[in-house]
SEZABA-239193 format. One record per residue (C-alpha): chain; x, y, z. Coordinates in Angstrom, 2 decimals. Example, Ala and Ser with C-alpha at 12.3 -4.5 7.8 and 13.67 -1.06 7.14 Angstrom:
<lumfis>
+-----+---------+---------+---------+
! mol !       u !       v !       w !
+-----+---------+---------+---------+
!   A !   12.30 !   -4.50 !    7.80 !
!   A !   13.67 !   -1.06 !    7.14 !
+-----+---------+---------+---------+
</lumfis>
This chain:
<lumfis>
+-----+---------+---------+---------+
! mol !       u !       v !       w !
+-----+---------+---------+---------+
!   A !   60.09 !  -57.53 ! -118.85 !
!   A !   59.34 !  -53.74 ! -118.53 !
!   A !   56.06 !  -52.49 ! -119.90 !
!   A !   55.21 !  -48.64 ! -121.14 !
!   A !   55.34 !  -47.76 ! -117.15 !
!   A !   58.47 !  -45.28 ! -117.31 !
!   A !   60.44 !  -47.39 ! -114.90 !
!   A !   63.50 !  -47.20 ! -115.48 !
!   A !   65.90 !  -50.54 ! -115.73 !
!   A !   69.71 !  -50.70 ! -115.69 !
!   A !   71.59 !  -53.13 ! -117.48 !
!   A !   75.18 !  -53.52 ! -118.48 !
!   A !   76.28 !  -55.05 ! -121.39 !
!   A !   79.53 !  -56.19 ! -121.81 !
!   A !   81.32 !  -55.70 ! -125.36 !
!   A !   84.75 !  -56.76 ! -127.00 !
!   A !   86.26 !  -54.24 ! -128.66 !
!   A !   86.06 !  -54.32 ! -132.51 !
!   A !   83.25 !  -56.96 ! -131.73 !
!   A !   79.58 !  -56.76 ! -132.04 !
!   A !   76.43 !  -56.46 ! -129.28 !
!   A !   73.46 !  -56.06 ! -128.53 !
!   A !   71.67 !  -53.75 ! -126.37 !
!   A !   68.76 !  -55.68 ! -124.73 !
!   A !   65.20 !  -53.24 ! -125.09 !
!   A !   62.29 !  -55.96 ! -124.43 !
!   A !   59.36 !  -53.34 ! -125.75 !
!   A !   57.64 !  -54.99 ! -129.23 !
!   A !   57.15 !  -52.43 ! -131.67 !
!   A !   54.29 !  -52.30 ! -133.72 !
!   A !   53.42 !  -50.30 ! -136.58 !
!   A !   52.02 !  -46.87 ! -134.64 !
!   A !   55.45 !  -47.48 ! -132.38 !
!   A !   58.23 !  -44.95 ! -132.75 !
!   A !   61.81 !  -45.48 ! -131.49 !
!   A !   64.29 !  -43.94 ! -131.14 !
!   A !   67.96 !  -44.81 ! -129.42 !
!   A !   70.34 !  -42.11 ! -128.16 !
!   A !   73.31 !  -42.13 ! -126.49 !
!   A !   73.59 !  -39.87 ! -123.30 !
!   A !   76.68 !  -37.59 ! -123.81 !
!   A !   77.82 !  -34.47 ! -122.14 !
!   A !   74.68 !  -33.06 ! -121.46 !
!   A !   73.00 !  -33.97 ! -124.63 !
!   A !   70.90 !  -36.95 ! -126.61 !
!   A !   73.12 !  -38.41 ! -129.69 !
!   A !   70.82 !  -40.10 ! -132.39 !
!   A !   71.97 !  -43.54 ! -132.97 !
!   A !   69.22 !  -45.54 ! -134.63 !
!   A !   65.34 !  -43.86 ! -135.00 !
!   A !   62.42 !  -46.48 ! -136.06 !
!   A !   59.09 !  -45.15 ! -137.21 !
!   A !   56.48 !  -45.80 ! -140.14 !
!   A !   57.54 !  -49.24 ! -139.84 !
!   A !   61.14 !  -48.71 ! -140.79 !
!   A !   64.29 !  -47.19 ! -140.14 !
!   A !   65.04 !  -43.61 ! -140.38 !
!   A !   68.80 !  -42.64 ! -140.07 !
!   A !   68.70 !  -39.02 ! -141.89 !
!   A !   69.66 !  -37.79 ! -138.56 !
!   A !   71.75 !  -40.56 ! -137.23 !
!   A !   75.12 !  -39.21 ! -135.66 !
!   A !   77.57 !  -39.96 ! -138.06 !
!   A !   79.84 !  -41.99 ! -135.34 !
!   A !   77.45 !  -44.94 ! -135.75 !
!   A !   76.66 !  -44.71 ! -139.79 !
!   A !   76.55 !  -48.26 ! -141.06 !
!   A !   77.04 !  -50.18 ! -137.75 !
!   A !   73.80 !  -50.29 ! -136.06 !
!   A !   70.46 !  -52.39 ! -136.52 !
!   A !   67.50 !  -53.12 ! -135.26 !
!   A !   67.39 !  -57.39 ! -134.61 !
!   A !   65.34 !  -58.26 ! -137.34 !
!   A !   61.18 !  -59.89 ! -136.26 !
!   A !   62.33 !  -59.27 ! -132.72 !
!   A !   61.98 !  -56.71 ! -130.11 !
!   A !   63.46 !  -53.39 ! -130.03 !
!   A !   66.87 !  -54.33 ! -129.21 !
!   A !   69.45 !  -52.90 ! -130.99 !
!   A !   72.68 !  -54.59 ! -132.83 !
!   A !   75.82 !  -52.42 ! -132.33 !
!   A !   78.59 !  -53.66 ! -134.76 !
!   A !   82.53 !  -52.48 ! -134.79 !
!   A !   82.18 !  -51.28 ! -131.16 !
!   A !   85.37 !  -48.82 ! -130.71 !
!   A !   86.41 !  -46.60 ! -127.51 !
!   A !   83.84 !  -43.90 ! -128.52 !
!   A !   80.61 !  -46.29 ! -128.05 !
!   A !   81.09 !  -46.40 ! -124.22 !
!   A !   78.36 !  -44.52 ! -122.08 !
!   A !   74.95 !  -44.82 ! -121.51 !
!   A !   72.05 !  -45.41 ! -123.78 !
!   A !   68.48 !  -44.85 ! -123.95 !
!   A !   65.80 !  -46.86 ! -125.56 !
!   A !   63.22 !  -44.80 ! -125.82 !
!   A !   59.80 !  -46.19 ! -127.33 !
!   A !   56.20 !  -44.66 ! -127.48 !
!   A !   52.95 !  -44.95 ! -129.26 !
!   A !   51.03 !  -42.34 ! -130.32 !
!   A !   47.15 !  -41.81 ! -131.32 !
!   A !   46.03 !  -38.65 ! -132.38 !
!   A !   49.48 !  -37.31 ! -131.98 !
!   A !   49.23 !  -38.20 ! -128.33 !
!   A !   51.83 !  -39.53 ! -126.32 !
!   A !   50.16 !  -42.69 ! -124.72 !
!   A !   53.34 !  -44.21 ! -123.54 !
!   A !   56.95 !  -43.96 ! -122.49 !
!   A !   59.64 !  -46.91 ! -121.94 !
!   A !   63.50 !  -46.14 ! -121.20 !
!   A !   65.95 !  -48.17 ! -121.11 !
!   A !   69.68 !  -47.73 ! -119.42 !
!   A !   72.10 !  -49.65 ! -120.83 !
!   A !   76.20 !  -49.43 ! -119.78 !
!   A !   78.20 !  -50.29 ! -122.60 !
!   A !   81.65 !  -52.22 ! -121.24 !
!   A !   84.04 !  -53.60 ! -123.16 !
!   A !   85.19 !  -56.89 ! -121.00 !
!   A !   82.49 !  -58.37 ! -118.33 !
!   A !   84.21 !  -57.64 ! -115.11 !
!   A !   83.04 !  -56.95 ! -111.81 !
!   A !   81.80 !  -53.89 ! -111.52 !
!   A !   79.44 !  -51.03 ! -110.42 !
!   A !   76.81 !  -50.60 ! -113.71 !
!   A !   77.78 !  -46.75 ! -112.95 !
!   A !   81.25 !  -47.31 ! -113.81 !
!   A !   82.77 !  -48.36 ! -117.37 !
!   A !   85.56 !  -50.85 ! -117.78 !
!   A !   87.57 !  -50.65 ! -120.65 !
!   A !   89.69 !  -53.75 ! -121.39 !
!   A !   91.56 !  -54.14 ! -124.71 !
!   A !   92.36 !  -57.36 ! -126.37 !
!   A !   95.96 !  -58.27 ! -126.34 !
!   A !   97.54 !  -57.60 ! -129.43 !
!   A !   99.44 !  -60.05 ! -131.48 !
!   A !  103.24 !  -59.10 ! -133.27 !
!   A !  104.59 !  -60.73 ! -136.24 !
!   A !  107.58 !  -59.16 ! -138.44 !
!   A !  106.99 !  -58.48 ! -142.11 !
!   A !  110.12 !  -59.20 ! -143.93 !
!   A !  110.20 !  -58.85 ! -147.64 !
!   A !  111.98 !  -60.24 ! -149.63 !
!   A !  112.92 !  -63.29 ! -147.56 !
!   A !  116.15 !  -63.47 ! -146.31 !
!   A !  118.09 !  -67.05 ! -146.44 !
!   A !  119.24 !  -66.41 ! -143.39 !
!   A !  117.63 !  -66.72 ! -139.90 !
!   A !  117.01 !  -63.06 ! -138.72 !
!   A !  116.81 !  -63.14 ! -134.86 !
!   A !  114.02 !  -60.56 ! -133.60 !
!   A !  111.80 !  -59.77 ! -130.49 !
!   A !  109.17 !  -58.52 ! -129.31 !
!   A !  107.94 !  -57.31 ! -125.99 !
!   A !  104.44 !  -56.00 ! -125.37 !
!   A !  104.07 !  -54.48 ! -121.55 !
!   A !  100.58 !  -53.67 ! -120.05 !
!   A !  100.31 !  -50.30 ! -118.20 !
!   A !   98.24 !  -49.81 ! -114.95 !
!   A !   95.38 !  -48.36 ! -117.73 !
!   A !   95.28 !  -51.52 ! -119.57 !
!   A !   96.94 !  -49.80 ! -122.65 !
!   A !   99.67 !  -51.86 ! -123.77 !
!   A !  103.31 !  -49.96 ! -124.85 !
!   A !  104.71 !  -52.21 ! -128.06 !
!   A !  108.49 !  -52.67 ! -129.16 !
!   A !  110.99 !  -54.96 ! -130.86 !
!   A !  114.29 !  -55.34 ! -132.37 !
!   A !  115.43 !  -57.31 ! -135.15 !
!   A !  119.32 !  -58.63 ! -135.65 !
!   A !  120.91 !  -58.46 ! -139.36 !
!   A !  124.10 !  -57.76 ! -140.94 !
!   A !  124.18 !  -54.47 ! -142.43 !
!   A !  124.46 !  -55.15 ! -146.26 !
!   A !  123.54 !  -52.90 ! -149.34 !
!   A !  122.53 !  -55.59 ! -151.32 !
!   A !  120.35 !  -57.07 ! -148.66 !
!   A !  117.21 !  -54.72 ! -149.86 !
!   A !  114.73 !  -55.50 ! -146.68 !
!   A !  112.00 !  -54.38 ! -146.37 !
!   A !  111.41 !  -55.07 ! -142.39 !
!   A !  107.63 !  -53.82 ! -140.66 !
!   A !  106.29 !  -54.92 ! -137.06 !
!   A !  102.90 !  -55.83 ! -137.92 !
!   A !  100.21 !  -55.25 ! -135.25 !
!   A !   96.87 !  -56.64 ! -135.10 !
!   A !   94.30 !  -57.65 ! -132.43 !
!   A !   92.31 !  -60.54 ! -131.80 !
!   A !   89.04 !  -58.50 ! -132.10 !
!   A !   90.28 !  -58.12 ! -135.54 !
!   A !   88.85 !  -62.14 ! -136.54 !
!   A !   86.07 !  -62.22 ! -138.80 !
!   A !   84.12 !  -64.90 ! -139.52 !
!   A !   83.00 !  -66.05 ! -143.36 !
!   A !   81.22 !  -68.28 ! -145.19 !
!   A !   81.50 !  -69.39 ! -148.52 !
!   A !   78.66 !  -68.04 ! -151.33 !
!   A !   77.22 !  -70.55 ! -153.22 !
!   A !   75.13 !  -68.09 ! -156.00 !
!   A !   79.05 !  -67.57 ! -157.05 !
!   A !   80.63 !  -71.28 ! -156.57 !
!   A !   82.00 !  -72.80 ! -159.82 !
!   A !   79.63 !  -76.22 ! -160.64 !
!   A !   82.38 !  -78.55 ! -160.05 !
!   A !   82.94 !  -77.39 ! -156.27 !
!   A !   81.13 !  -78.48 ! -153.31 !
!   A !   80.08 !  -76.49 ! -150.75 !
!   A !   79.08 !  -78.28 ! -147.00 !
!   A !   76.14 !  -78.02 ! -145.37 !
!   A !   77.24 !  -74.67 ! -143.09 !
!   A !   79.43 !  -73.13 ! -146.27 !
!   A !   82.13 !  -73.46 ! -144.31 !
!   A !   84.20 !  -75.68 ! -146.70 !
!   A !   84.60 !  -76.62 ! -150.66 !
!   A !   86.19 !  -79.21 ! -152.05 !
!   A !   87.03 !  -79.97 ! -155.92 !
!   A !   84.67 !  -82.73 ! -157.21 !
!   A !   84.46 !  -84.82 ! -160.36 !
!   A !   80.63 !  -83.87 ! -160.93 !
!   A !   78.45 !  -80.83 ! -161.47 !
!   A !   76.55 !  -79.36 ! -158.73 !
!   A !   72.92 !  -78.82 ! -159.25 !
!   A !   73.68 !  -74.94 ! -158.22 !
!   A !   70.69 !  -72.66 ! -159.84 !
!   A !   71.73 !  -70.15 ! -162.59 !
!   A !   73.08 !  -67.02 ! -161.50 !
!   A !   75.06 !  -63.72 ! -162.37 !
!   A !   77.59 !  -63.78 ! -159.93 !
!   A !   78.50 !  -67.77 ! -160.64 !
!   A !   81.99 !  -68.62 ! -162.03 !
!   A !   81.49 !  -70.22 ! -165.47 !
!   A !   84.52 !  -71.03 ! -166.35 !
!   A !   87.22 !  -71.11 ! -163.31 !
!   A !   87.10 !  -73.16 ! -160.48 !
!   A !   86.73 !  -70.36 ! -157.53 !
!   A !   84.22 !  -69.05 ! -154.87 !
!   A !   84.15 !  -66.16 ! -153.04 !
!   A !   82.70 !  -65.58 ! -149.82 !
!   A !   79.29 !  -63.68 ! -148.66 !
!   A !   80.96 !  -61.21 ! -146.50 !
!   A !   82.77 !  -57.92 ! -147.39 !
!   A !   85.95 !  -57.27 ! -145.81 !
!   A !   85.87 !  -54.33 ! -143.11 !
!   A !   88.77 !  -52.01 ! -142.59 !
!   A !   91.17 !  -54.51 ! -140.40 !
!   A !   90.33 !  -58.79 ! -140.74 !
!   A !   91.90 !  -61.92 ! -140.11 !
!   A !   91.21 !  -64.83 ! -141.13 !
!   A !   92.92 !  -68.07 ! -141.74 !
!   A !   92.23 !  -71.24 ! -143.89 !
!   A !   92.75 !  -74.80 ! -143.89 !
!   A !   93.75 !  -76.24 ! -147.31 !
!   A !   94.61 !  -79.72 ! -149.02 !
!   A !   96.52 !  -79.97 ! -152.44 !
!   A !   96.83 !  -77.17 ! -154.70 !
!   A !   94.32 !  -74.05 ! -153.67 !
!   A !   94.77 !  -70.30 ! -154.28 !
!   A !   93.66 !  -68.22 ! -151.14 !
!   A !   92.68 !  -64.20 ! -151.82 !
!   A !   90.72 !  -61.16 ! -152.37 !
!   A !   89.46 !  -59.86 ! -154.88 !
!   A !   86.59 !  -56.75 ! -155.84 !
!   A !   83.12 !  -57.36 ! -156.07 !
!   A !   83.98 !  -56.72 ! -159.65 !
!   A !   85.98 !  -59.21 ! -160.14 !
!   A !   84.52 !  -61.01 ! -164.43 !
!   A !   82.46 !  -64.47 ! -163.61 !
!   A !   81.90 !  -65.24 ! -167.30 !
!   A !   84.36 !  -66.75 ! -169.52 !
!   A !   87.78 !  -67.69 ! -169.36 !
!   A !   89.82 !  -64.27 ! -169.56 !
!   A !   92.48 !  -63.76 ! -166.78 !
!   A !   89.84 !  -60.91 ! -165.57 !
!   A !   88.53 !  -63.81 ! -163.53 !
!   A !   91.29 !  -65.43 ! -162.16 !
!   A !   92.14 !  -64.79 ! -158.59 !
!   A !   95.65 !  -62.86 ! -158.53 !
!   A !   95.91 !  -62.32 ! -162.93 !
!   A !   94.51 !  -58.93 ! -163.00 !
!   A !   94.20 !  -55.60 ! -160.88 !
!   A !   90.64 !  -56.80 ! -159.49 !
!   A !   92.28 !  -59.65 ! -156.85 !
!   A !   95.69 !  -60.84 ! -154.85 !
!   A !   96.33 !  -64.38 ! -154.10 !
!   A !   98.81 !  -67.14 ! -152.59 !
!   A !   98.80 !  -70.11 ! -154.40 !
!   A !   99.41 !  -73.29 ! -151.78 !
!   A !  100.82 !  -76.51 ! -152.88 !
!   A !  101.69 !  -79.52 ! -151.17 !
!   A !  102.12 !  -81.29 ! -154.35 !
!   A !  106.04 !  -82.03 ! -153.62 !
!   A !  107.84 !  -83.44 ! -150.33 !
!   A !  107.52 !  -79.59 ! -149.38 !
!   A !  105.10 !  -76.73 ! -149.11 !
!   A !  105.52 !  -74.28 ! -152.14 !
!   A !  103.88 !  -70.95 ! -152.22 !
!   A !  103.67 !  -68.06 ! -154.79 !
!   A !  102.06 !  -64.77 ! -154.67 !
!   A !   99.89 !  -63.15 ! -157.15 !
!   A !   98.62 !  -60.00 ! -158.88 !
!   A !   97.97 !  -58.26 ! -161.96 !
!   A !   99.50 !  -61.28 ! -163.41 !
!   A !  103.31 !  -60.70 ! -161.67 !
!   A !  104.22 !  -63.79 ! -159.95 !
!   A !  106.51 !  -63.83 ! -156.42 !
!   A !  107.95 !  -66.98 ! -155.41 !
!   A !  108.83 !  -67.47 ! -151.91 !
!   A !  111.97 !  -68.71 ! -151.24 !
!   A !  112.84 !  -69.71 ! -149.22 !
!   A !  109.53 !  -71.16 ! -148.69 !
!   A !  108.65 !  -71.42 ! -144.43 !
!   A !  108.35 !  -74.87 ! -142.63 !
!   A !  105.69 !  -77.12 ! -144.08 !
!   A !  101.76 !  -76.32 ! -142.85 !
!   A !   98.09 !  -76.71 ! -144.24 !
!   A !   97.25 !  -73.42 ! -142.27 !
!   A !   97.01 !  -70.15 ! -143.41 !
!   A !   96.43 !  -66.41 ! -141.91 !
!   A !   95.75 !  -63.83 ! -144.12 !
!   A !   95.29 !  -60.16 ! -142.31 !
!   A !   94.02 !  -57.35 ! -144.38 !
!   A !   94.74 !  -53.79 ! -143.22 !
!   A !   92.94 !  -51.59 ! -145.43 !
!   A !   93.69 !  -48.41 ! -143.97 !
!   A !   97.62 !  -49.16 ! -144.09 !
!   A !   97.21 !  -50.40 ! -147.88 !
!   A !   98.41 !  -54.06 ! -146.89 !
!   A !   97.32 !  -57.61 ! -147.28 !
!   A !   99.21 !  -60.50 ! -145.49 !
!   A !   99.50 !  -64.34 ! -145.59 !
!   A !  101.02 !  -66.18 ! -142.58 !
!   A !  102.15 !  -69.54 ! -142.12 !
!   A !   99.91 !  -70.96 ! -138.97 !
!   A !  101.22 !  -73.44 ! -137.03 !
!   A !  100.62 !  -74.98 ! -133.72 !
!   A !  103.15 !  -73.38 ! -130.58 !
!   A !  104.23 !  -76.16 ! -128.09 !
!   A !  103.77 !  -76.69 ! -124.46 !
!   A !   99.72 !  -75.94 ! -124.98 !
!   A !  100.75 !  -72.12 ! -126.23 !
!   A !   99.33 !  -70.10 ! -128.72 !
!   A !   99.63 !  -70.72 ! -132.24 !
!   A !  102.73 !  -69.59 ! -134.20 !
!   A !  102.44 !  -66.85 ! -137.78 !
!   A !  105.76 !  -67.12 ! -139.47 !
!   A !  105.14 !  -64.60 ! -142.27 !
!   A !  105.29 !  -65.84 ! -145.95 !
!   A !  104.26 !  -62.33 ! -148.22 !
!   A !  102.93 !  -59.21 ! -148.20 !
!   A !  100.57 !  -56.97 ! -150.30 !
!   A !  101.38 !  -53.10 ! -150.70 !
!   A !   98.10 !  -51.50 ! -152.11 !
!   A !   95.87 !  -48.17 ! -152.33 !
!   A !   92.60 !  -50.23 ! -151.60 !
!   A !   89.36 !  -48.21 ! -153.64 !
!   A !   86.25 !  -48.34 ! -151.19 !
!   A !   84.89 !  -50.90 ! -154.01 !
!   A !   84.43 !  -54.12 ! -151.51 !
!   A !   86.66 !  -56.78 ! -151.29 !
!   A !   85.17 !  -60.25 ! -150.52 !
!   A !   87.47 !  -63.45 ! -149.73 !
!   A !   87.87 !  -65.52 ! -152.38 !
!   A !   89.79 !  -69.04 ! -152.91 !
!   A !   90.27 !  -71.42 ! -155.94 !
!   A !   91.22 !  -74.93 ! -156.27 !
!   A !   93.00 !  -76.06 ! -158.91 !
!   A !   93.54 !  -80.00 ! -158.52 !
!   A !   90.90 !  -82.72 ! -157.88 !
!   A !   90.53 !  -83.41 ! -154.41 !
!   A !   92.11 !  -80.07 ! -153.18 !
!   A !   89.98 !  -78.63 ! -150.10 !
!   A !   89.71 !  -75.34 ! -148.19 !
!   A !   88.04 !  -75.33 ! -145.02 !
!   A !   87.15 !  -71.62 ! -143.72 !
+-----+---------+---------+---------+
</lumfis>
């Protein structure tokens, strides 16, 4: 552990893209401590997170780093970098003091190498290793007929990957495809929990939120605002970044979704319901009948899907904000110990707001699980 000597220590850290880290500064603050990180850059000192008066001041952090930094909460000064993209690589300073009588008494710094993939490596040089991505097709509506397509996805000497693929139709004017390549990265997983404060009283949360299953009896959940009254749903804790994937394990009949922050709790309007109004989108799951059924909702239109993809309890759902879609993939084990397998089943066009979107699901039968 380095103490207020001005020795200098170098450490790399290694990062996944789209990921979070941390970058390690073992100094305790106290409250006549001021901190500050920068990030060395061309010559000059970028403000990335500033501590002082016992709390954080960001008026002049550099806008690059708005919203995804913190300090790791009753521990040392150690900083939490979330979203890490391309930009975030360099090196970084940790630079804490106390002062009496505005007097400098002390000075600690702290080098820190910011990597992307822990590799072997000089802590002088930086690394930069991208996930590799994943393809699916996005074809809407579905055809009854088996479309043939590939994909190929070739890594360059850089570790950039070049992307292509084909898909095989007959040329119709009444065939009315809609046919995308979707893209998305690995880096792009989120993890959620469910929220109890907004869990209908009939569901049951488990012990790590993780999972809720339909009940016959009412939970002893406290009174609050953001509580379903009325329709059997819970949404999750988390707010959906720009790009996340997710997927979800169901039983019975279950609607998984999104839906605004704003989304009506009281009463039993269609305001409330997951996929009835302009708030939320959802894909209702049953496995009811010998075969999966799905439909897709919002604003109250309903899209069946027919027909409907090879029978799973599994489903991805991929949200790309920035393109204006929402996805929901059929996830099913690939053979011979491979990865698994999306077959796509719908997708959402919309002009997200910057209002925040939270997971959502509802369950509709007695018994019916979802398992996050």
């Amino acid at each position: 552990m380095a103490e207020l000597s001005g020795v200098l220590v170098r450490t790399a850290v290694g990062c996944v893209f789209g990921g979070s880290c941390v970058l390690p500064c073992r100094f305790q603050p106290n409250s006549g401590t001021i901190l500050h990180w920068v990030k060395q850059w061309d010559g000059e000192d970028v403000r990335v997170h500033s501590w002082y008066r016992d709390q954080d001041q960001l008026v002049y952090q550099d806008p690059l780093y708005e919203g995804r930094t913190s300090l790791i909460s009753g521990s040392d000064a150690s900083l939490r970098l979330a979203r890490v993209n391309l930009q975030d690589q360099g090196r970084y300073l940790c630079l804490a003091s106390t002062s009496e009588d505005d007097r400098m008494t002390g000075l600690f710094e702290f080098l820190v190498l910011t990597r992307y993939h822990v590799v072997a490596a000089p802590v002088t040089k930086v690394d930069i290793v991208l996930p590799r991505p994943q393809l699916t097709w996005s074809i809407s509506p579905r055809p009854s007929t088996v479309l043939q397509n590939t994909t190929e996805v070739h890594e360059d000497d850089r570790g950039l990957y070049d992307i292509s693929g084909s898909l095989r139709t007959v040329y119709s004017d009444s065939l009315g495809l809609q046919l995308s390549l979707i893209v998305f990265l690995p880096s792009d997983a989120c993890e959620l929990t469910l929220d109890p404060n907004t869990a209908f009283r009939r569901l049951s949360l488990s012990e790590d939120s993780r999972k809720v299953t339909w009940g016959e009896e009412d939970q002893s959940y406290p009174d609050h605002p953001e509580r379903f009254d009325y329709w059997d749903q819970v949404l999750c804790r988390e707010g959906l970044p720009g790009r996340c994937y997710w997927e979800a394990e169901w039983g019975r009949r279950v609607y998984i979704g999104v839906a605004y922050r704003g989304i009506a709790r009281r009463g039993m309007s269609s305001d409330g319901v997951l996929g009835m109004n302009n708030k939320s989108w959802s894909l209702e799951c049953n496995d009811d009948d010998d075969a999966t059924a799905y439909r897709a909702f919002h604003n109250g239109s309903r899209t069946v899907i027919c027909p409907p993809p090879p029978r799973s309890n599994r489903v991805g759902v991929y949200l790309d904000r920035p393109a204006g879609s929402l996805s929901f993939y059929r996830v099913s084990p690939g053979g011979g110990g491979s990865s698994d397998t999306l077959t796509h089943i719908h997708t959402f066009q919309a002009s997200f707001t910057q209002e925040v979107l939270l997971p959502g699901v509802g369950l509709r039968k007695s018994g019916s699980s979802v398992s996050l």
